[in-house]
Phi, psi and omega in degrees: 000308189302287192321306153310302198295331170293343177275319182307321209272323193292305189302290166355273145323316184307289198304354208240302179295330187296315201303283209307345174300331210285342198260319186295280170015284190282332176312291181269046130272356152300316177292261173346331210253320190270307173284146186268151204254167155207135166232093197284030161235023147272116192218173178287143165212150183222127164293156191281128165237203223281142184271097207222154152317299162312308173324299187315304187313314179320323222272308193301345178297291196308310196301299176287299159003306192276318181301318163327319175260001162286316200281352198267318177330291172320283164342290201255300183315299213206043155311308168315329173275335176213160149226171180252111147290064228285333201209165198286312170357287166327306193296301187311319184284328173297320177284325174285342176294329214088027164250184191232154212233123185217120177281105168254155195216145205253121159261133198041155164262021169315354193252342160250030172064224146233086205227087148315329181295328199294353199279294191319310183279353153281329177309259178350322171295312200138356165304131204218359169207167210195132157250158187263292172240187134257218176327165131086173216244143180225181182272003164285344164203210178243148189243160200273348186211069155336111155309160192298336187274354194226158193295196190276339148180170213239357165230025193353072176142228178278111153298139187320345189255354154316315178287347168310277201299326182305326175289277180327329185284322142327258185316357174248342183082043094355137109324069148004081179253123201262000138342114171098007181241166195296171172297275185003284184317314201283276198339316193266004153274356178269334185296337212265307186283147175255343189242172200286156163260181169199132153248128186296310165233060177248203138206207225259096166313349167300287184309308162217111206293141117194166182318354191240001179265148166301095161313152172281352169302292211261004177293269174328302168317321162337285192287327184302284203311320192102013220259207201207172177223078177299099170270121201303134155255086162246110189308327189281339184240019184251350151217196190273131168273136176290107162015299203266341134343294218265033118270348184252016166267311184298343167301309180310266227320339188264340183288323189279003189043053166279093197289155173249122219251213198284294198251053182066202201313139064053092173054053138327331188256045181230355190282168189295170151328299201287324199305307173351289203282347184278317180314310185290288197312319191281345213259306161345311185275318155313311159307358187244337192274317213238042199307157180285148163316166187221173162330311185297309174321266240301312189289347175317300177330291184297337165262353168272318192267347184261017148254342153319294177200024126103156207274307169340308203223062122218165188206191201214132173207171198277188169210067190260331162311333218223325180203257155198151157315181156249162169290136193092316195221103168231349179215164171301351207280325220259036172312305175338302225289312180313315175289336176260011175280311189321293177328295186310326181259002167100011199282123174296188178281316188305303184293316172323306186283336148298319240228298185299310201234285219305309190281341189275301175324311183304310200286332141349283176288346207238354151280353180271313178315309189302331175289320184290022189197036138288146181293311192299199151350120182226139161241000000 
């Protein structure tokens, strides 16, 4: 008898949970279906090499080259398809036309050296967000993660011509984006800024500490600015990856004669057919010994940080440009899962939609107002 009523009760429950997957399911494909998505790290990016004249000039070649082909996209290709958003204005009208909407954003300013004027002439193409450094330490600053050859750091923070560039970019209606700099650094650009900030790709060092997670000093400065916090589903920072993960992935790379970068091998997908399919099968395998972080991890990040400093200044964005995914968010397709963890967790539509868009516009419009109602300089 005790046995039947636990097999009924069981039956009972089975049948009680599928209905709530099936109501969180519709819920958040409604949502989804309704809110505009923005993920602000598919960005122009140039790796930082020597900091040389040359260096520089390669890299701003490369740099205008990659924006060249948004606007040629926009423009020439898939005008029906795409448009460039210049203003949050912009973004809204285009996603109601039925396009998809590209926003561009510079990760570091290693491409243009330290020649500031060059800020101006990223403006003009359409650069409307901007980070100071990445890997490694530049002369706007100091970086959360020093090349091997260089100390922990070399301006302790923003360099003075960082701060230079931090007013300019204030003054073009630039986004300040403090992603990839030490706390120092992040710290002395949000004090360095008048207008809201963004971190583009980050997540919540309380949750899983490394250097490239946000400390709560600058989490609170974040929010203090007015500014937003994106948070990345990047497997290495949305938990601690194990040692011996980050050594038999450098053993591939190395077997595959693979250079090895921040977040592993290097242009894998350049490999023959056959090296490919050994490679994707070996990466796997790796990944079932060590698993990745998921969706769930990642929404921990967004709920540690909208009790921090509040549902206004956060938001979520990917690293499919920059690294990897998580399990659930591997392709641009599998955004759902994240909106229905959201769901799942009591996030209203309203709040759903700040987290995805809403709060990176409000920042959008409102570094552009500050420029715009400066004495100084105006675009």
């Amino acid at each position: 008898m005790i046995l039947r009523l636990l097999i009924c009760t069981l039956l009972l429950c089975g049948g009680a949970l599928a209905a709530d997957d099936a109501a969180v399911d519709a819920k958040a494909r409604a949502i989804q279906g309704k809110i505009l998505k923005i993920d602000m790290h598919v960005d122009i990016f140039v790796r930082q090499g020597a900091r040389t004249t040359s260096g520089y000039a390669a890299a701003l070649g490369d740099a205008f080259t990659q924006i060249a082909a948004v606007h040629k996209l926009a423009e020439e290709t898939s005008p029906d398809k795409i448009g460039i958003g210049l203003t949050a204005a912009d973004v809204r009208r285009i996603k109601a036309g039925g396009r998809k909407v590209a926003v561009v954003g510079v990760e570091s300013a290693y491409p243009i050296g330290k020649d500031l004027r060059l800020l101006d002439q990223l403006y003009d193409y359409g650069a409307r967000c901007m980070s100071l450094v990445h890997n490694g330490h530049s002369d706007m600053g100091d970086s959360s993660q020093p090349k091997k050859n260089e100390p922990p750091t070399e301006w302790n923070g923003l360099s003075p011509l960082g701060k230079e560039a931090v007013q300019r970019l204030n003054e073009l209606g630039i986004i300040v984006d403090v992603s990839h700099a030490s706390e120092k650094t992040a710290l002395d650009m949000i004090a360095a800024s008048k207008a809201p900030v963004l971190a583009s790709h980050s997540n919540v060092a309380a949750v899983s500490a490394s250097a490239r997670n946000l400390s709560d000093a600058v989490l609170l400065g974040i929010g203090k600015s007015g500014g937003v916090a994106q948070l990345v589903a990047l497997d290495d920072y949305v938990h601690a990856v194990p040692q011996e993960k980050t050594a038999a992935i450098a053993a591939l790379a190395k077997d595959m004669g693979l250079e090895i970068g921040v977040f592993g091998p290097r242009d894998a997908d350049k490999l023959p057919p056959e090296k490919l399919a050994v490679y994707t099968a070996k990466m796997a395998e790796i990944n079932r010994t060590w698993p990745r972080a998921n969706v769930r991890d990642l929404v921990d990040h967004v709920d540690y940080a909208v009790k921090k400093i509040g549902i206004d200044h956060v938001g979520i964005s990917s690293s499919f440009n920059g690294g990897d995914g998580i399990d659930g968010w591997d392709r641009a397709e599998d955004l759902f899962g994240v909106t229905r963890e959201l769901v799942r967790r009591g996030y209203t539509e309203e709040q759903i939609g700040k987290l995805w868009s809403g709060n990176f516009l409000r920042v959008m419009d409102d570094v552009q107002k500050y420029a715009a109602n400066l004495k100084g300089p105006s675009r």
